[in-house]
mmCIF file of the N, C-alpha and C atoms, coordinates in Angstrom:
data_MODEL
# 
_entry.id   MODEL 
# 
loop_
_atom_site.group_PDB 
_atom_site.id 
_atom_site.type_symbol 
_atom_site.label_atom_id 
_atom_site.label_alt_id 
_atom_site.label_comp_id 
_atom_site.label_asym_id 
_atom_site.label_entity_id 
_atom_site.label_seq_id 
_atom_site.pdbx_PDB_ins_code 
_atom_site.Cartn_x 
_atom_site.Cartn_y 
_atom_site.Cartn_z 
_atom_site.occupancy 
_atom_site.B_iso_or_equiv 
_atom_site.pdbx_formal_charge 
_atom_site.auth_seq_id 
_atom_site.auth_comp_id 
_atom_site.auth_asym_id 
_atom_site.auth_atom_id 
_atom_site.pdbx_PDB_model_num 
ATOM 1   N N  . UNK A 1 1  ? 0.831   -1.196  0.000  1.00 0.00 ? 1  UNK A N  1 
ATOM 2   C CA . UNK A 1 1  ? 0.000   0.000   0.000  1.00 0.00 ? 1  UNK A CA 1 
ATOM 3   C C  . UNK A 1 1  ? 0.872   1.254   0.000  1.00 0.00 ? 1  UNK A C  1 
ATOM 4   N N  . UNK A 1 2  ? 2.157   0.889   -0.167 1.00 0.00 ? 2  UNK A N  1 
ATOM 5   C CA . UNK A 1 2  ? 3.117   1.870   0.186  1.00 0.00 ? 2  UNK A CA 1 
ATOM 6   C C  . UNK A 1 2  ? 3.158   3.199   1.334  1.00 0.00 ? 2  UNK A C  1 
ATOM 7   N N  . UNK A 1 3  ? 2.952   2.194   2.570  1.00 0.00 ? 3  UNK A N  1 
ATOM 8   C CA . UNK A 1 3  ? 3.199   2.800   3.686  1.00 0.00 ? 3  UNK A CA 1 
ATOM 9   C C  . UNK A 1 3  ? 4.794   2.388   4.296  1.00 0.00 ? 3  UNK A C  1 
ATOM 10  N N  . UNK A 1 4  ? 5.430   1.642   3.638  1.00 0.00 ? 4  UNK A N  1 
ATOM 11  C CA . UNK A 1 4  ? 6.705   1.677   4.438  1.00 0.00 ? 4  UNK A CA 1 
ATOM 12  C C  . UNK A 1 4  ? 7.112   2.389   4.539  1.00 0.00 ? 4  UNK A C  1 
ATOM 13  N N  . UNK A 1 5  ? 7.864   2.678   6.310  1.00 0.00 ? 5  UNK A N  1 
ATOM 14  C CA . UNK A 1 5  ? 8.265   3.482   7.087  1.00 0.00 ? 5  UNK A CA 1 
ATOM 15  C C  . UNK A 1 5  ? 7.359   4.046   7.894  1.00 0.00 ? 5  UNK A C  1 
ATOM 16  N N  . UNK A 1 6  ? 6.074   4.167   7.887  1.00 0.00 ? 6  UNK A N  1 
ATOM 17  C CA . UNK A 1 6  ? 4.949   5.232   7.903  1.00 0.00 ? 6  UNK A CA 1 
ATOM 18  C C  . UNK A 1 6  ? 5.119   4.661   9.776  1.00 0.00 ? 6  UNK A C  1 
ATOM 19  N N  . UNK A 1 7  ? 4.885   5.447   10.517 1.00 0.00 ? 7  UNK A N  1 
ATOM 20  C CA . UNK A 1 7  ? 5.078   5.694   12.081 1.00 0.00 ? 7  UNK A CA 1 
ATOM 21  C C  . UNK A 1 7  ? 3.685   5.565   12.417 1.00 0.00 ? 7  UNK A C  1 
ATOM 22  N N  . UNK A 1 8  ? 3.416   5.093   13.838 1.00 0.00 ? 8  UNK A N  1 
ATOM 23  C CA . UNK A 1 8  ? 1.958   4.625   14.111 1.00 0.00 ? 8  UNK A CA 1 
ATOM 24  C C  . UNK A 1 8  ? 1.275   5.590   14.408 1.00 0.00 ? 8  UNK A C  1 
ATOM 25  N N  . UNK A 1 9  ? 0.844   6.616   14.274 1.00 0.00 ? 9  UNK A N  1 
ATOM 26  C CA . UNK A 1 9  ? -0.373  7.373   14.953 1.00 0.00 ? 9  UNK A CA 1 
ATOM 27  C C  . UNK A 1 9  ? -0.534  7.435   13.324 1.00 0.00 ? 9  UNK A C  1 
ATOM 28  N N  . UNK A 1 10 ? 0.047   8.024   12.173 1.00 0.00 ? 10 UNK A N  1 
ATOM 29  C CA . UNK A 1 10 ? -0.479  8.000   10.666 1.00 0.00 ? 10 UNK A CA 1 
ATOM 30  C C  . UNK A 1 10 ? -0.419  6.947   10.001 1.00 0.00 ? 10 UNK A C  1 
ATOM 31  N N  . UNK A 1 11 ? 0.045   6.318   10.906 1.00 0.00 ? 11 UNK A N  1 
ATOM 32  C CA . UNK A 1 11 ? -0.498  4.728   9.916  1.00 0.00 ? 11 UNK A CA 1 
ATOM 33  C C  . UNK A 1 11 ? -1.315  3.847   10.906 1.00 0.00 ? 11 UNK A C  1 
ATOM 34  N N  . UNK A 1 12 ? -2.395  4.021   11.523 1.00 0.00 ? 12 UNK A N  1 
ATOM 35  C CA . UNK A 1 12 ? -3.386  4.276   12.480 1.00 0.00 ? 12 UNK A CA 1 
ATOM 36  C C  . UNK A 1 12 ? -4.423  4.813   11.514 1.00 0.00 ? 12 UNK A C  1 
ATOM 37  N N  . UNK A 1 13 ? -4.106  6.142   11.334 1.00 0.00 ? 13 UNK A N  1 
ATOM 38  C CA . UNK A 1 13 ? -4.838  6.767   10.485 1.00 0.00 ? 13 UNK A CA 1 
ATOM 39  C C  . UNK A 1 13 ? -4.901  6.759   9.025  1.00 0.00 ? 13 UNK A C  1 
ATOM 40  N N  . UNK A 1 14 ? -4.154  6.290   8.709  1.00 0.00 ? 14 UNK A N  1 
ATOM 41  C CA . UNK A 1 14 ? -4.452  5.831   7.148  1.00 0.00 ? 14 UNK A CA 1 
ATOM 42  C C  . UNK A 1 14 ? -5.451  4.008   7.104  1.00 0.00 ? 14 UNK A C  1 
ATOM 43  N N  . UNK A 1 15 ? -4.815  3.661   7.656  1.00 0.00 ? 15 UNK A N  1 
ATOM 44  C CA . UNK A 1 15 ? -5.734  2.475   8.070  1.00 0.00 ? 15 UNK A CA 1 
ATOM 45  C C  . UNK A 1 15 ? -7.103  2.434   8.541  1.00 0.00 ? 15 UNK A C  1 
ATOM 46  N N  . UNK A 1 16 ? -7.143  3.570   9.194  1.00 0.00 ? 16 UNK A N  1 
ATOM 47  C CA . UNK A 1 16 ? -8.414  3.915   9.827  1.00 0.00 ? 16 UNK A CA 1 
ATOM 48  C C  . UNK A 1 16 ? -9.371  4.101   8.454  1.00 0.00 ? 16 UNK A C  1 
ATOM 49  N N  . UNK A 1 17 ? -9.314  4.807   7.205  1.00 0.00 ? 17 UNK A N  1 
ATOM 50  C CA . UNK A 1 17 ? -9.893  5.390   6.269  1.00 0.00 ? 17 UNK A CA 1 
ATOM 51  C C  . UNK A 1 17 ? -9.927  4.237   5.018  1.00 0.00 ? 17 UNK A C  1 
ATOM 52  N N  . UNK A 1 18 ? -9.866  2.339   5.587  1.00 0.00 ? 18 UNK A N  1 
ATOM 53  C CA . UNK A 1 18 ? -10.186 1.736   4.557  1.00 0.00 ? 18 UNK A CA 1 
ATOM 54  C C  . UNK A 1 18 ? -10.277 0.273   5.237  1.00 0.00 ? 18 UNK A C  1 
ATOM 55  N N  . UNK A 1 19 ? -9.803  0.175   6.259  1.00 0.00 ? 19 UNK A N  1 
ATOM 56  C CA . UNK A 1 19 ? -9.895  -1.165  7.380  1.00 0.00 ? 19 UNK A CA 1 
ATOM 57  C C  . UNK A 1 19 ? -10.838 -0.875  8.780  1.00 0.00 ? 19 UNK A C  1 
ATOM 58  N N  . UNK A 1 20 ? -11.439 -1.923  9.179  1.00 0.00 ? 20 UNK A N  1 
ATOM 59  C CA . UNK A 1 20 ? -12.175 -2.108  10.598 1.00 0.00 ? 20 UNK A CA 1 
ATOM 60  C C  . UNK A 1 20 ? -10.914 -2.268  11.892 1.00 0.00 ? 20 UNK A C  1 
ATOM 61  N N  . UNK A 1 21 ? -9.662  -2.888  11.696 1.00 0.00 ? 21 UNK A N  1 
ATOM 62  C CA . UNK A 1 21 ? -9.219  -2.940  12.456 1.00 0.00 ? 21 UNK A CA 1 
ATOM 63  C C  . UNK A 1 21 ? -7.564  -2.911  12.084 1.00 0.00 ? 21 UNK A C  1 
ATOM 64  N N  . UNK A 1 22 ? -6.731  -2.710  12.778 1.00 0.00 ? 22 UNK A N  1 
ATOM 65  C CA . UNK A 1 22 ? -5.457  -2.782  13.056 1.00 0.00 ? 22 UNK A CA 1 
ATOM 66  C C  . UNK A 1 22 ? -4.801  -4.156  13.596 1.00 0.00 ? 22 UNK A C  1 
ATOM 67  N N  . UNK A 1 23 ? -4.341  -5.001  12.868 1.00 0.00 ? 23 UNK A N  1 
ATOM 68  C CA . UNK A 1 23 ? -3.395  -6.518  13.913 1.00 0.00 ? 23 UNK A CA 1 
ATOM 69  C C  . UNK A 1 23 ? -1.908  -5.945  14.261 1.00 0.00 ? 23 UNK A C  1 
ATOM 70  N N  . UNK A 1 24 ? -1.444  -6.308  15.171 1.00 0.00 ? 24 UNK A N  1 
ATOM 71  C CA . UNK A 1 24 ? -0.316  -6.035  15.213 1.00 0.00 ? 24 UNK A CA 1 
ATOM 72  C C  . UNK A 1 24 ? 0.348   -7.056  16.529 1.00 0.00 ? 24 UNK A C  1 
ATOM 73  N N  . UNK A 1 25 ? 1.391   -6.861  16.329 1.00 0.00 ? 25 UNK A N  1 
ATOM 74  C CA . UNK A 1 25 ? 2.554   -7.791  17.816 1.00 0.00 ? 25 UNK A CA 1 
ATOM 75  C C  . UNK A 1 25 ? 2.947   -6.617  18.563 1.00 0.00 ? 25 UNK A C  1 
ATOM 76  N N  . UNK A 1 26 ? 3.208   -5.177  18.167 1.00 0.00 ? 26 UNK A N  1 
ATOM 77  C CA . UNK A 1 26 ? 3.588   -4.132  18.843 1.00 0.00 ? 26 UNK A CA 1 
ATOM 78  C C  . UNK A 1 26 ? 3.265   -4.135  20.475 1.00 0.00 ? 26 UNK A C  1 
ATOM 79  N N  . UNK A 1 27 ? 4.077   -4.857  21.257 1.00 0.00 ? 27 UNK A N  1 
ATOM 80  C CA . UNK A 1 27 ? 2.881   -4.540  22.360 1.00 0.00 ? 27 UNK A CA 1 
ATOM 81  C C  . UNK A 1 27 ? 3.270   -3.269  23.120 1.00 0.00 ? 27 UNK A C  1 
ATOM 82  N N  . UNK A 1 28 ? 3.410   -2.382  22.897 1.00 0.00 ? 28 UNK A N  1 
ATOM 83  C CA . UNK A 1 28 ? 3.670   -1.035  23.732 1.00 0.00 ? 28 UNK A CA 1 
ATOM 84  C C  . UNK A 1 28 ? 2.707   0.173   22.483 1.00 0.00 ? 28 UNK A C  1 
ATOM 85  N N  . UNK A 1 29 ? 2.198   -0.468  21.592 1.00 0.00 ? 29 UNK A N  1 
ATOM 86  C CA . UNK A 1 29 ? 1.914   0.935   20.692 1.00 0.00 ? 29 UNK A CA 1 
ATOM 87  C C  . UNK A 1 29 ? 0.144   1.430   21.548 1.00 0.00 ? 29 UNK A C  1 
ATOM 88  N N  . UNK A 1 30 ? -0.606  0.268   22.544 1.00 0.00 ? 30 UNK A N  1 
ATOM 89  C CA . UNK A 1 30 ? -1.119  0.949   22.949 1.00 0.00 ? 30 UNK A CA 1 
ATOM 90  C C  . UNK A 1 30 ? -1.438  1.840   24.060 1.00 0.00 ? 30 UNK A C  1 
ATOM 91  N N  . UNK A 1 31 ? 0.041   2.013   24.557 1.00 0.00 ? 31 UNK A N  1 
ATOM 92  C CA . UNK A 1 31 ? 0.400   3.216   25.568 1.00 0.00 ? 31 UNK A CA 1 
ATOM 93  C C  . UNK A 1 31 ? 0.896   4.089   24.232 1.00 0.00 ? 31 UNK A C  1 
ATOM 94  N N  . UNK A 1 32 ? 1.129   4.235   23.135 1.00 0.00 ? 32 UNK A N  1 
ATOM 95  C CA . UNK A 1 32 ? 1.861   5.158   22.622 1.00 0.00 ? 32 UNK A CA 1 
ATOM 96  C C  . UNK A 1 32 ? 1.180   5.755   22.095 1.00 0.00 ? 32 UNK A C  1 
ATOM 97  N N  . UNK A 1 33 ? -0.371  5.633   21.846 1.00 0.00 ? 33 UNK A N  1 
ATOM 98  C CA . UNK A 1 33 ? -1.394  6.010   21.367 1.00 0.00 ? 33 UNK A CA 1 
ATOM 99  C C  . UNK A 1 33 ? -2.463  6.366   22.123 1.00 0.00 ? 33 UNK A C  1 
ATOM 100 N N  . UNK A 1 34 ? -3.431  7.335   21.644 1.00 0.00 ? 34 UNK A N  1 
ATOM 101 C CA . UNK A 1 34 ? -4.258  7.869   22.636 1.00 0.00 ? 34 UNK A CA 1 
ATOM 102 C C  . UNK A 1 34 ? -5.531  7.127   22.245 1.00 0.00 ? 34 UNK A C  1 
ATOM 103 N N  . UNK A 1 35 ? -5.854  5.540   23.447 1.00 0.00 ? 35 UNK A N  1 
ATOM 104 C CA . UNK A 1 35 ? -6.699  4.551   22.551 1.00 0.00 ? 35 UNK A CA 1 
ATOM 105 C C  . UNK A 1 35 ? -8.248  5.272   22.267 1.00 0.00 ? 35 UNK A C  1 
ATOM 106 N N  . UNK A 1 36 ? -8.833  6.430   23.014 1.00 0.00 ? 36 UNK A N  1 
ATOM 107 C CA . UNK A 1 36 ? -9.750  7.273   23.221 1.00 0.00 ? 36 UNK A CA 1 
ATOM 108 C C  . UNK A 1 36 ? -10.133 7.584   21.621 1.00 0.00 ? 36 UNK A C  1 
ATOM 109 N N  . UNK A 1 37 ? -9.253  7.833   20.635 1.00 0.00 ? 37 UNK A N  1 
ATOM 110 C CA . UNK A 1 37 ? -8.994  8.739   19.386 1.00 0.00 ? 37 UNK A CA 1 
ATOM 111 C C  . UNK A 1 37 ? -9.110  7.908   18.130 1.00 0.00 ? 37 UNK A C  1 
ATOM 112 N N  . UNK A 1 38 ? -8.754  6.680   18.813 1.00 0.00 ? 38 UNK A N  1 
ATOM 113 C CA . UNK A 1 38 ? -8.090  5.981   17.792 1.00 0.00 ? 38 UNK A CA 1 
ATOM 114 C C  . UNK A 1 38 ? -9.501  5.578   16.702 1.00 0.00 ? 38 UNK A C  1 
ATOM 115 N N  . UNK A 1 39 ? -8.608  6.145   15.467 1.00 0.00 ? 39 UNK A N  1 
ATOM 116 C CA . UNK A 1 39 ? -9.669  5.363   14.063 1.00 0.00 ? 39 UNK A CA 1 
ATOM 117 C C  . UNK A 1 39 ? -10.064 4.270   14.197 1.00 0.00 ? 39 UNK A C  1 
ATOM 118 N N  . UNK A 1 40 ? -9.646  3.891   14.650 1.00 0.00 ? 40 UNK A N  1 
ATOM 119 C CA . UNK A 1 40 ? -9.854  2.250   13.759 1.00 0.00 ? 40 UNK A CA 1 
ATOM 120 C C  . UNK A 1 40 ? -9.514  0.886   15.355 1.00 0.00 ? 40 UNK A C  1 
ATOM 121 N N  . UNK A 1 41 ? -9.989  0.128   15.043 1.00 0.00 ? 41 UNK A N  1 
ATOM 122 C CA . UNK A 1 41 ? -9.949  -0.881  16.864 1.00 0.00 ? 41 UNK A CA 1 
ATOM 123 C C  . UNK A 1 41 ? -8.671  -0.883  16.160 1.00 0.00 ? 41 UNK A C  1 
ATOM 124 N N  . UNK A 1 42 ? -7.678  -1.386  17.315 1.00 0.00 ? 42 UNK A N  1 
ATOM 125 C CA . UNK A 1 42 ? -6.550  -1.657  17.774 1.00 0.00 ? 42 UNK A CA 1 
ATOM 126 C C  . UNK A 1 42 ? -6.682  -3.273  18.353 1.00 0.00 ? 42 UNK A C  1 
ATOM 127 N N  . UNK A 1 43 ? -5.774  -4.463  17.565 1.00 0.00 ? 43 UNK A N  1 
ATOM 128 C CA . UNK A 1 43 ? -5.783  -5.580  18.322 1.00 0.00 ? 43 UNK A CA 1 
ATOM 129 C C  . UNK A 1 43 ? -4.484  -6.397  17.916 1.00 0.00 ? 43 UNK A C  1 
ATOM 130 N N  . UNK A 1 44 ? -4.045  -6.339  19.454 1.00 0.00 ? 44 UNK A N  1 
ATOM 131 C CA . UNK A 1 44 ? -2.780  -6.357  19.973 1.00 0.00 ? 44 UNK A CA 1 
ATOM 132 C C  . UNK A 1 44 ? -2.675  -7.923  20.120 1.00 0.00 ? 44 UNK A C  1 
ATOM 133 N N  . UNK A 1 45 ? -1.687  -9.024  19.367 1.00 0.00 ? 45 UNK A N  1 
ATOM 134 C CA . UNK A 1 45 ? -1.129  -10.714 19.508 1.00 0.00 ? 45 UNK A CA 1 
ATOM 135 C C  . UNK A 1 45 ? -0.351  -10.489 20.461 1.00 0.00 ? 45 UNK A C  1 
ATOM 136 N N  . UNK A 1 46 ? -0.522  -10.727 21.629 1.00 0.00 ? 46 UNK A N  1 
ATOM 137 C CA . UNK A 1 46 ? 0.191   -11.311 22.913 1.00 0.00 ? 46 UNK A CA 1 
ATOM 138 C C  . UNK A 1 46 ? 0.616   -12.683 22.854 1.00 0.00 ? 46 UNK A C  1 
ATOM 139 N N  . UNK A 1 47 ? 2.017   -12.595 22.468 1.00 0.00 ? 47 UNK A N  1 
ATOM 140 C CA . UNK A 1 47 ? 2.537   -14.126 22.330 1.00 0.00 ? 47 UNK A CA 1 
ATOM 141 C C  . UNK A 1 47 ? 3.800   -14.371 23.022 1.00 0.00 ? 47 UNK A C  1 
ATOM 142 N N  . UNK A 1 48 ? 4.280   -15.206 23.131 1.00 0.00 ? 48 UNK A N  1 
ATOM 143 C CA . UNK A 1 48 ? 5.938   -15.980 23.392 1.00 0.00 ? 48 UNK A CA 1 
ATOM 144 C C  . UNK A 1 48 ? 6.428   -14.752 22.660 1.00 0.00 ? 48 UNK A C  1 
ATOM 145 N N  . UNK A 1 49 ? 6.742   -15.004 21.340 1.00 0.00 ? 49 UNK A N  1 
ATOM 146 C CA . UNK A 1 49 ? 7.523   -15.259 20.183 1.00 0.00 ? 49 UNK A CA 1 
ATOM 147 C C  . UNK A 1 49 ? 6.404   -14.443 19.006 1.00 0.00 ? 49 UNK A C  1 
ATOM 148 N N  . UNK A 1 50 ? 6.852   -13.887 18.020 1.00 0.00 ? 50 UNK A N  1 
ATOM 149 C CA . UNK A 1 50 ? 6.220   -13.250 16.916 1.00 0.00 ? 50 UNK A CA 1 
ATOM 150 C C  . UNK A 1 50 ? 6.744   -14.487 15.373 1.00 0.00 ? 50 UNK A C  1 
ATOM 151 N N  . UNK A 1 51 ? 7.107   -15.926 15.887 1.00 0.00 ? 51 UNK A N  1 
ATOM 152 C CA . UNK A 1 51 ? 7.293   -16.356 15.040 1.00 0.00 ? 51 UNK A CA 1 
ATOM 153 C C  . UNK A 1 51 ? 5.677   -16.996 14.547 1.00 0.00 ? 51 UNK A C  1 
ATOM 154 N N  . UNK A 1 52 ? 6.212   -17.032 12.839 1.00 0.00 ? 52 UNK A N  1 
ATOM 155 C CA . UNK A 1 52 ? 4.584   -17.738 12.480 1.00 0.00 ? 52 UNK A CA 1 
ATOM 156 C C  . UNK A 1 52 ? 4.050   -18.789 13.275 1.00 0.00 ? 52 UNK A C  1 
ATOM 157 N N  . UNK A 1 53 ? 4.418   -19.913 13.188 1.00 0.00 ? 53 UNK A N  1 
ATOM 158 C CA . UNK A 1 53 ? 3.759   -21.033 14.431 1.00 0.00 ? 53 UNK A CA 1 
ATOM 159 C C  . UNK A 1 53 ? 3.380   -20.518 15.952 1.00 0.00 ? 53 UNK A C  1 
ATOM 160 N N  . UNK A 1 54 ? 3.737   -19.662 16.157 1.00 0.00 ? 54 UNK A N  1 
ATOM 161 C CA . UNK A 1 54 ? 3.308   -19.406 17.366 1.00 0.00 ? 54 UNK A CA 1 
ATOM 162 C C  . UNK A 1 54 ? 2.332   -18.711 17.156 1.00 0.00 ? 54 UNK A C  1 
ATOM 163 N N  . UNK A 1 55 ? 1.868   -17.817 16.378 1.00 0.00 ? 55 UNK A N  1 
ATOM 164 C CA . UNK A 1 55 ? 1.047   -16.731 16.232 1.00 0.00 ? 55 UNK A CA 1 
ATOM 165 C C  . UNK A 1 55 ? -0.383  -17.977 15.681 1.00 0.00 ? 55 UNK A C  1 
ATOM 166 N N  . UNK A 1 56 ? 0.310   -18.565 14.505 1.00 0.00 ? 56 UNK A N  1 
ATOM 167 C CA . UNK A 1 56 ? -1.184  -19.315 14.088 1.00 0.00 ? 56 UNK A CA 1 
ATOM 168 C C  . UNK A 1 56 ? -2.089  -19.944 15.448 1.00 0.00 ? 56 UNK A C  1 
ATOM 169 N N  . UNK A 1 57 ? -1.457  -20.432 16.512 1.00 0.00 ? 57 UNK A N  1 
ATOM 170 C CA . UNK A 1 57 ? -2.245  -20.825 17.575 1.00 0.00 ? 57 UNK A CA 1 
ATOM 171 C C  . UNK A 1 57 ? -3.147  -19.623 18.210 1.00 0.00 ? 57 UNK A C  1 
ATOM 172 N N  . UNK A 1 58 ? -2.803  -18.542 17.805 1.00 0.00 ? 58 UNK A N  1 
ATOM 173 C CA . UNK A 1 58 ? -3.925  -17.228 18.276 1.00 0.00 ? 58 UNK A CA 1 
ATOM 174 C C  . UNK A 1 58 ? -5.209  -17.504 17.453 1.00 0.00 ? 58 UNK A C  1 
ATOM 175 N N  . UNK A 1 59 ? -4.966  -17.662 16.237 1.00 0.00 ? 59 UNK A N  1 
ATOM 176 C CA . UNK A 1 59 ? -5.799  -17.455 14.810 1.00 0.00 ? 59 UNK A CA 1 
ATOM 177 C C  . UNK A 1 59 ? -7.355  -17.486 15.340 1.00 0.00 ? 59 UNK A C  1 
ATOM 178 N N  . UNK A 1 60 ? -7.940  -18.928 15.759 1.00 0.00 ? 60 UNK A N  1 
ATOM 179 C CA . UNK A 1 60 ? -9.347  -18.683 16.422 1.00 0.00 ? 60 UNK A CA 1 
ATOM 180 C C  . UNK A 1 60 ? -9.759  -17.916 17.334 1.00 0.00 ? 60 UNK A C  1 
ATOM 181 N N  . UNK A 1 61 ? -8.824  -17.497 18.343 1.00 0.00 ? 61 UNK A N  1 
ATOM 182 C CA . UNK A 1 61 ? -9.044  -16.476 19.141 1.00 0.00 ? 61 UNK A CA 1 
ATOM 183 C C  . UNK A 1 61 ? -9.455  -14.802 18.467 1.00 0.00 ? 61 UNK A C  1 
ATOM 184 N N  . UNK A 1 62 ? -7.945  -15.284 17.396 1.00 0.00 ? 62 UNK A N  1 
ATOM 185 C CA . UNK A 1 62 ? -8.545  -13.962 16.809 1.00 0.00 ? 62 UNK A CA 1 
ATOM 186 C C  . UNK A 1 62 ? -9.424  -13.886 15.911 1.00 0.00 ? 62 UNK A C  1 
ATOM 187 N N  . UNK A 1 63 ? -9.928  -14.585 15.186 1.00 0.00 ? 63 UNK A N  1 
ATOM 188 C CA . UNK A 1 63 ? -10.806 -14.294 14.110 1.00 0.00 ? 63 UNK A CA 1 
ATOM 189 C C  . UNK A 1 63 ? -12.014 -14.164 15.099 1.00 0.00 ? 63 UNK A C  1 
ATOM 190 N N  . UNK A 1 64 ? -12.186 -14.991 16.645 1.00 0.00 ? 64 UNK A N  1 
ATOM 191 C CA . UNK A 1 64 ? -13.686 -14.762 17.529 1.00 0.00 ? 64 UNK A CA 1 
ATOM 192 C C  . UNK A 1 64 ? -13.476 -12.903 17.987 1.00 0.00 ? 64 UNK A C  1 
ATOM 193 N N  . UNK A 1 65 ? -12.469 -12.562 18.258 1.00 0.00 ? 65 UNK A N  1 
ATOM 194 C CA . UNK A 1 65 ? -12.434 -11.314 18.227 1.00 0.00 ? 65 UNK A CA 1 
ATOM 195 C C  . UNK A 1 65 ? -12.935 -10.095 17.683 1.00 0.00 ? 65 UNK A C  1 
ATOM 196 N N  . UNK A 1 66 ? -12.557 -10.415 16.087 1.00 0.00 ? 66 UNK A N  1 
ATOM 197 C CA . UNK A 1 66 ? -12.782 -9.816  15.176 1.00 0.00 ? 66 UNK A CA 1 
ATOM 198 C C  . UNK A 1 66 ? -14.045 -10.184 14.673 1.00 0.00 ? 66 UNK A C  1 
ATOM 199 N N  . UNK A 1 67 ? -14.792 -10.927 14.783 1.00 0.00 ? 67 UNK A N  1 
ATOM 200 C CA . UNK A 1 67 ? -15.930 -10.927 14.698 1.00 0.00 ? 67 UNK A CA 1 
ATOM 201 C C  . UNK A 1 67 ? -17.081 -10.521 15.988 1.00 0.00 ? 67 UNK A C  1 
ATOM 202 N N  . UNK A 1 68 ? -16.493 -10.340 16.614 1.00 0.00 ? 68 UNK A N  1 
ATOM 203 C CA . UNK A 1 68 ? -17.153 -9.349  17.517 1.00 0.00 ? 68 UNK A CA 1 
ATOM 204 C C  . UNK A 1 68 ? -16.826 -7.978  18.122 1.00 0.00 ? 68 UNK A C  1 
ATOM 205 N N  . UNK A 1 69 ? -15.850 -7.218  16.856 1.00 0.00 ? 69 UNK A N  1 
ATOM 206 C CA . UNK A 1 69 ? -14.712 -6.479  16.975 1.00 0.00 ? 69 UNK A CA 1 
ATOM 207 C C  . UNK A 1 69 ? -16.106 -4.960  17.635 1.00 0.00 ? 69 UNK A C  1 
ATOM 208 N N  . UNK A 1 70 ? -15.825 -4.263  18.300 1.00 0.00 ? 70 UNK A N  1 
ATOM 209 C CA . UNK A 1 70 ? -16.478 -2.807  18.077 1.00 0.00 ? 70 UNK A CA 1 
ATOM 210 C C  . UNK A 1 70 ? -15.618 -1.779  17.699 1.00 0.00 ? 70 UNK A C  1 
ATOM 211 N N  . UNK A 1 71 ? -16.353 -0.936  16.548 1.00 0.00 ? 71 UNK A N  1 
ATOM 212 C CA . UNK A 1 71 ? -15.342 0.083   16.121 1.00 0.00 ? 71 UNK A CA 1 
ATOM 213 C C  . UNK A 1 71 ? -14.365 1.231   17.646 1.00 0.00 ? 71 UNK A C  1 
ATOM 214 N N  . UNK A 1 72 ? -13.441 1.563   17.253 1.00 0.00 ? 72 UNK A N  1 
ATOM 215 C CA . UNK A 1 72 ? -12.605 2.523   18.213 1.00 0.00 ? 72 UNK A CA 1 
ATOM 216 C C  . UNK A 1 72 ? -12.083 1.295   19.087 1.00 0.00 ? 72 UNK A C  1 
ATOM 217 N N  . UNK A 1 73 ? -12.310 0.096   19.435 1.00 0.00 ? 73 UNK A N  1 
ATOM 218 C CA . UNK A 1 73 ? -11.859 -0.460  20.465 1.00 0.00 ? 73 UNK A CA 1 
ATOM 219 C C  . UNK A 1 73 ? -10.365 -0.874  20.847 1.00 0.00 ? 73 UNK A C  1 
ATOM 220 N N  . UNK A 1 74 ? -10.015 -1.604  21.841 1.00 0.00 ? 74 UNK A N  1 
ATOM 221 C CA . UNK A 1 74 ? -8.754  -2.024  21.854 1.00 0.00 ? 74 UNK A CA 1 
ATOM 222 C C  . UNK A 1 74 ? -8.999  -3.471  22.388 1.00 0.00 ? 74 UNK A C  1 
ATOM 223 N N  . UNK A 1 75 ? -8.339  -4.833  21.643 1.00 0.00 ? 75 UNK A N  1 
ATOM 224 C CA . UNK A 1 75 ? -8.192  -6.158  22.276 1.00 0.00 ? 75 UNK A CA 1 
ATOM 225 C C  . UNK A 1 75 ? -7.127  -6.583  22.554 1.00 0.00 ? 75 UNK A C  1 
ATOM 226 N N  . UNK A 1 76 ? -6.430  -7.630  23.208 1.00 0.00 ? 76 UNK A N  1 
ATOM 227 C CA . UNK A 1 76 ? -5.285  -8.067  23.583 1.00 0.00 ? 76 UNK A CA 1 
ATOM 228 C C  . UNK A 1 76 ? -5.722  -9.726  23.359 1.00 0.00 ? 76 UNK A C  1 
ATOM 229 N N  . UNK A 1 77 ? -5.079  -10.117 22.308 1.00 0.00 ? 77 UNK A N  1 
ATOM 230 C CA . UNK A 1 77 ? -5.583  -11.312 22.155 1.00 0.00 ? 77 UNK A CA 1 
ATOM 231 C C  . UNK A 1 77 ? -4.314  -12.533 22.321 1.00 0.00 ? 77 UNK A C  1 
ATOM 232 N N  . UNK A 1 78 ? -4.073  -13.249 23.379 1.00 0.00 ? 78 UNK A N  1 
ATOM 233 C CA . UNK A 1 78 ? -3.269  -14.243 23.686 1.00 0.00 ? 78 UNK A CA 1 
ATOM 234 C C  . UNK A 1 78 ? -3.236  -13.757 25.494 1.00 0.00 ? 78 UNK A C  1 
ATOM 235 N N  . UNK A 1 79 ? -2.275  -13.311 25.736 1.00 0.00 ? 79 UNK A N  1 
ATOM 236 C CA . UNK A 1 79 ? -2.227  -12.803 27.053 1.00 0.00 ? 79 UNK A CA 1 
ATOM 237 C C  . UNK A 1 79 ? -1.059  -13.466 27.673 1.00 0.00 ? 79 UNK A C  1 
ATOM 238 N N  . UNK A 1 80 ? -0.102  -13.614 27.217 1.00 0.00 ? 80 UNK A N  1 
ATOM 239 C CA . UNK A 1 80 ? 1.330   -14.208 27.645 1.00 0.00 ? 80 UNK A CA 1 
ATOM 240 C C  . UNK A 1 80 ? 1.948   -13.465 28.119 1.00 0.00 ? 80 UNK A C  1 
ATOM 241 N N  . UNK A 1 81 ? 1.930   -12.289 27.931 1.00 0.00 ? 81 UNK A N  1 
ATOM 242 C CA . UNK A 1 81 ? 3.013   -11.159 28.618 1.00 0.00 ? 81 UNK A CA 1 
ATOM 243 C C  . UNK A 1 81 ? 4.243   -11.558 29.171 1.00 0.00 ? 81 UNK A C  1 
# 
């Protein structure tokens, strides 16, 4: 979509203006963001590891998520911290 490089509060907001939600592993971007504001839900993979096999074991969690996503929200989906 040629956002590389693009920094999270505008790429938040560019996302916001064509997606329901945001995935990400970032786990600090939602202190770095004001979740009150935010375009678009925010949902945060709490895992071990950001390797693929580890993440696919989220997958049903997340797709039950996202299907019950509400706009502006924030989820934390795994919870490993």
């Amino acid at each position: 979509m040629g956002w590389s490089g693009v920094k999270n509060g505008e790429l938040l907001a560019l996302a916001g203006a064509g997606f329901d939600a945001f995935v990400t592993v970032d786990k600090s971007m939602p202190f770095q963001q004001n979740l009150s504001t935010l375009p678009i839900a925010l949902v945060v993979l709490d895992s071990v590891s950001n390797e693929l096999h580890v993440l696919l074991a989220l997958l049903p969690r997340l797709e039950q998520e996202l299907a019950n996503l509400k706009p502006k929200s924030y989820v934390l989906v795994g919870g490993y911290a």
